[in-house]
C-alpha positions in Angstrom: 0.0 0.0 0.0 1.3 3.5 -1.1 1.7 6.2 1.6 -0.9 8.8 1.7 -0.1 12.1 0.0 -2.8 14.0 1.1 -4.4 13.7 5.2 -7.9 13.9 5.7 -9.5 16.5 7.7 -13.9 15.9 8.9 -15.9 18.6 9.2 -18.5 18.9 11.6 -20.9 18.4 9.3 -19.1 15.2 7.9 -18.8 13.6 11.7 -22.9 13.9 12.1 -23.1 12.4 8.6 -20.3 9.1 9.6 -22.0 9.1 12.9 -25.1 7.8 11.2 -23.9 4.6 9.3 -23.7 1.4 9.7 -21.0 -0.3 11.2 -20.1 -2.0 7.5 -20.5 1.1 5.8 -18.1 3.1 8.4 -15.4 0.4 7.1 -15.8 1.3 3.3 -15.7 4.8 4.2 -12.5 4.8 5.6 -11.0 2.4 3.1 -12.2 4.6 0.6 -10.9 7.6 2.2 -7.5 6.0 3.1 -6.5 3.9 -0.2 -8.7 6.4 -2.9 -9.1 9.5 -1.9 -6.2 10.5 0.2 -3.9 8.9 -2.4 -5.2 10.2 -5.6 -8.5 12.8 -5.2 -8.7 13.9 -8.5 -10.1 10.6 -10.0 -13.4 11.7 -7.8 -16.1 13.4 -9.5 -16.7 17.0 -9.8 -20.0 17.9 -8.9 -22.5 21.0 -10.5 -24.5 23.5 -9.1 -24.3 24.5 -5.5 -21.2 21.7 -4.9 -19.2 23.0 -8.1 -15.4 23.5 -7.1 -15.7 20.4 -4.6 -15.4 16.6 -5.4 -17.3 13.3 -5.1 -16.6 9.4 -4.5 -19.9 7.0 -4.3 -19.9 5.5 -0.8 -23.2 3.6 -1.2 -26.3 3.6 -4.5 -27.5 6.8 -3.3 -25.2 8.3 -1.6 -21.4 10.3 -2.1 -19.1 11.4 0.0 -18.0 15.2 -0.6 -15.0 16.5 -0.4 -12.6 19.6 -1.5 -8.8 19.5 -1.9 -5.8 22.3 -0.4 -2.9 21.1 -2.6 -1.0 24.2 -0.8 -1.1 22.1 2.5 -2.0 18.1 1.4 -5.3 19.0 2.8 -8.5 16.8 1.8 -11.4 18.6 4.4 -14.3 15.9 3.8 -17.6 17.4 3.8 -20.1 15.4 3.9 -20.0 11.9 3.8 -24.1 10.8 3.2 -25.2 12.8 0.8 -26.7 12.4 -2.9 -26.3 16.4 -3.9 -28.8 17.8 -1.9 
């Protein structure tokens, strides 16, 4: 497994959001977060409308977690994580 090139920062927001999933859903969360997203966050979608500018990775059929990126700092601030662009 590579080393991480970006860390992940959860927002508030994000914590009330992982706070309401399943235990087996928790797990793909943070595998997704550790060996997708914090290694190469660009291959996430880009969103329209009010998320434009942010990013998205499918976490479950209906639902994506959103994020955006500070390349200054290797910075991924996850923003919601149970959300189908609301």
């Amino acid at each position: 497994m590579s080393e991480a090139r970006y860390r992940i920062e959860i927002t508030r927001r994000a914590q009330k959001d992982i706070e309401t999933l399943t235990p087996k859903l928790k797990k793909k969360l943070r595998d997704i977060l550790v060996n997708r997203i914090a290694l190469t966050p660009y291959d996430g979608k880009k969103p329209v409308g009010d998320l434009e500018g942010k990013w998205s990775v499918r976490l479950t059929l209906k639902d994506r977690i959103v994020y955006s990126i500070d390349d200054n700092n290797s910075v991924i601030y996850i923003l919601r994580a149970r959300t189908h662009y609301e």
